[in-house]
N, C-alpha and C positions, 0 to 999 in steps of 0.2 A: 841546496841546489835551487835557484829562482827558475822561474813559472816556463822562462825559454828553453831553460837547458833540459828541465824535464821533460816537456812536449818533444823535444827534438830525441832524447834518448830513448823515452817512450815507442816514439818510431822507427829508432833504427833499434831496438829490439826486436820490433813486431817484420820488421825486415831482415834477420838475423832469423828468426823460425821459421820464416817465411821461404828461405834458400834449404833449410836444413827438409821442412816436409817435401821440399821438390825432389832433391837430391837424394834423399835415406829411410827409407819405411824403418829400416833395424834400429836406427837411432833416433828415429823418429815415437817409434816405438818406448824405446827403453827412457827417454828424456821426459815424457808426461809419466813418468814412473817417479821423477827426482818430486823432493820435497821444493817448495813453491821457491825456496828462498837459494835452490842449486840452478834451479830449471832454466831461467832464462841466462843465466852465467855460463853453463855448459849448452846452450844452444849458441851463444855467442861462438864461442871457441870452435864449434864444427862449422860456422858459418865463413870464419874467419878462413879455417882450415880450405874449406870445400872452393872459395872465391881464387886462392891460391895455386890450387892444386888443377882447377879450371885454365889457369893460363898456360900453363904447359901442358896438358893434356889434352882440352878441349876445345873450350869459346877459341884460344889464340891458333889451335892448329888447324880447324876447321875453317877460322875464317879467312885462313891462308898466310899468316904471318909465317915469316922466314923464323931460324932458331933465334937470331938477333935481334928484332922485332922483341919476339916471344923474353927474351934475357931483358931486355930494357922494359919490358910493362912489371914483371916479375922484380928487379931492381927498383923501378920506381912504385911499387905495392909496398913490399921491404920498406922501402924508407917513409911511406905514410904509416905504414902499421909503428913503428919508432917514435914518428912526433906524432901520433894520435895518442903512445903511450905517454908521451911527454907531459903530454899539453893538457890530455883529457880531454879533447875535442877532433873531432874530423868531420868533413863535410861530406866525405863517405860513409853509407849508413851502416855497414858490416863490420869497419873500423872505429868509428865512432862506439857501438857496443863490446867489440872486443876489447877497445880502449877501459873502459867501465870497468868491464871482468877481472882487466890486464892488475887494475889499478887498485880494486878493490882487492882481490887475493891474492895481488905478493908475484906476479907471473913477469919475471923480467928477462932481459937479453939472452942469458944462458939457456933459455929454452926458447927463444923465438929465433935467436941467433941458428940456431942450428935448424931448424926448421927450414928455412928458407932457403940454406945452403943445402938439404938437401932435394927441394923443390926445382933448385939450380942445376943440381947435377942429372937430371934427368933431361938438360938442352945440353947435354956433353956430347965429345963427338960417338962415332960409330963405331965398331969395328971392319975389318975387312970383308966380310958377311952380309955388315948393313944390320948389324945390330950393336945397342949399346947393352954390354953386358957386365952385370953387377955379380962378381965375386967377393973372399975372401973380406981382406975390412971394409973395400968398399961396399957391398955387403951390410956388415954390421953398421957402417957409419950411416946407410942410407936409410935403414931401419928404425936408426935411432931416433932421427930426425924427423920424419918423415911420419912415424906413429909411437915410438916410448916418449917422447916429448909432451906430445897432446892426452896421452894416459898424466902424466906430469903435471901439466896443467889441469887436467881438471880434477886430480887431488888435492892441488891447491885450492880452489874453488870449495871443493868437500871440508877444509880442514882449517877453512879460514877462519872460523869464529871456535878451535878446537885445541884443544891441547894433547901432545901423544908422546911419551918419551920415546928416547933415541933407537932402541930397539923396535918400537910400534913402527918408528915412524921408518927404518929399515927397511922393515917388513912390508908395508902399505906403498913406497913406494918401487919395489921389486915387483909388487903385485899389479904397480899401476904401469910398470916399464913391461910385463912381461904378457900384459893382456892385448898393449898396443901395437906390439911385436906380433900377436896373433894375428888380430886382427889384420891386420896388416899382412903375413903368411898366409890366410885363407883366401883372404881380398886374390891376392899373387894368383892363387891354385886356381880361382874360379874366372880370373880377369885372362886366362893364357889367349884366350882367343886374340881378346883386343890387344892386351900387352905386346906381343907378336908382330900381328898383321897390320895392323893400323898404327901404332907408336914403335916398332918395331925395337923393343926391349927385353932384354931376358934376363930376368932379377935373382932366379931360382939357378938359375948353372948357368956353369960355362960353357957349356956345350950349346949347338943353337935351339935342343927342344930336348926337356923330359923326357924319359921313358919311364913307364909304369914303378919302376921299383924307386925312382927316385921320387914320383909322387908320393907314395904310400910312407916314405923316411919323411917327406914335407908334414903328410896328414899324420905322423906321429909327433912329429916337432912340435906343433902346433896344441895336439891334444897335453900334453905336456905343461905347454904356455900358459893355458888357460887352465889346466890343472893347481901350477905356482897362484894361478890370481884367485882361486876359488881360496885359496886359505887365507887370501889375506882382507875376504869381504867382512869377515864378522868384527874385523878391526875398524871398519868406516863407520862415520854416524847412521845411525839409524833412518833418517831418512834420505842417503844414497843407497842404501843395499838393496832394493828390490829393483832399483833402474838395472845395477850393473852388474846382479844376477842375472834380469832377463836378456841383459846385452852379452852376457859370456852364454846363455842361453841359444840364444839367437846362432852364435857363432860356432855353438859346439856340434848343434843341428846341422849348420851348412859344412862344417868340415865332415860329417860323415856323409853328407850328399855328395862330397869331393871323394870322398874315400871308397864312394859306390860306381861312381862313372871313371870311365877309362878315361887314360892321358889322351889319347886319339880323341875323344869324344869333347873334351875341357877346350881343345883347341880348336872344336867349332863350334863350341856353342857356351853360353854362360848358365851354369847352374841358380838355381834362388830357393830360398824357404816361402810356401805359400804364406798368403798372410794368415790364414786361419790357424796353422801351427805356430807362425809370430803370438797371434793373440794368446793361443791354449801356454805357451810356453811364456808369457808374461803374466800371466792370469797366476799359473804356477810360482812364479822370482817374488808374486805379491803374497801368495797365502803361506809360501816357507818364510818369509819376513814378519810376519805378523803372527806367526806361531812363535819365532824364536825371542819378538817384542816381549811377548806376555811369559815367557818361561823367564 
């Protein structure tokens, strides 16, 4: 790589972690946990993620774009993030490093492809209610896309300089589809407010609002999820396991903060884990990792 393309990647690295500390304390958190040569590859990929997920969510709804607007910025993202994989360059700096990530560990269309489609379907239309509401496969399709993809990629990233037979590699990545899916389910439980009222979407039923027992089925789902991913940590290199214990850490705390507040209550307000239990509970994903190094 000559002296340009490193300065420019250099950059759009340090603006790649730069989105990730704005946007995520948990993953913020659990990524200076990765070993030096995961860390900025896996900050890429949430940057990438969060820039996307921003246009239909946020920057593009807040600043007033119609859902057509919002489909063509999201369309045209899509096809830079494509030839930036192509090319190995963009003049976008979140693309340009995802590009790097994309390229170095193996992370092609079948996992971006679905990504973005399901970025897409969240500018779908309404229901008669005035909500857009996510069942059945659409559901699981939206899940998949949307967070087992990105658990996907960054096992690649983890596994790129690795070797795992066919059953490891099963195993590792059920664990990396079923932690993203969590994530992903908690995200759901503690976002009701905003999900609702402001985006007006109901991803969790078909009905237009939880009741208490169908949360409690959610916060078991979820416990479960992240149960499958807990067995599949001691299969990762040694220096990803203490990130993505502290990050199933992290999320196993907020699901029982979900599990202590009423559905009435999720839907006015958003739960969080203070940071000082973030810290105490990374503190922890480092000293279980470093005992099981040395056995």
């Amino acid at each position: 790589m000559n002296d340009s393309l490193q300065r420019f990647t250099r950059a759009s690295q340090t603006a790649a972690a730069s989105v990730i500390s704005t946007y995520s304390t948990s993953i913020g958190v659990a990524t200076r946990l990765l070993g030096a040569r995961h860390r900025t590859h896996v900050r890429s990929i949430y940057a990438m993620v969060r820039v996307a997920d921003e246009i239909v969510d946020g920057v593009g709804y807040e600043a007033g774009l119609d859902t057509a607007a919002q489909r063509d910025q999201l369309h045209a993202y899509a096809a830079q993030a494509r030839q930036a994989v192509e090319t190995g360059c963009s003049s976008d700096l979140v693309l340009h490093a995802f590009a790097q990530t994309a390229r170095a560990s193996g992370i092609g269309a079948d996992l971006t492809n679905p990504f973005f489609e399901s970025m897409e379907a969240d500018l779908d239309e309404q229901n008669a209610e005035g909500l857009h509401v996510y069942d059945g496969e659409d559901y699981q399709r939206y899940v998949y896309g949307s967070a087992e993809v990105v658990g996907l990629m960054c096992l690649k990233v983890f596994l790129r300089q690795e070797t795992r037979d066919a059953d490891q590699l099963a195993r590792l990545e059920r664990g990396a589809r079923q932690l993203g899916a969590a994530f992903q389910n908690v995200n759901f439980l503690r976002d009701l407010a905003d999900d609702t009222e402001r985006l007006n979407r109901s991803y969790l039923t078909g009905e237009s609002q939880l009741i208490e027992a169908d949360k409690q089925d959610w916060v078991r789902r979820v416990s479960a999820q992240l149960d499958d991913a807990k067995a599949a940590v001691p299969l990762l290199p040694k220096d990803a396991r203490a990130a993505v214990r502290a990050a199933l850490a992290l999320f196993e705390a907020l699901n029982k903060r979900v599990a202590k507040t009423s559905v009435h209550t999720l839907y006015r307000r958003r739960v969080r884990v203070p940071d000082t239990l973030k810290g105490l509970l990374a503190a922890r994903a480092v000293a279980q990792t470093c005992a099981e190094v040395r056995t």
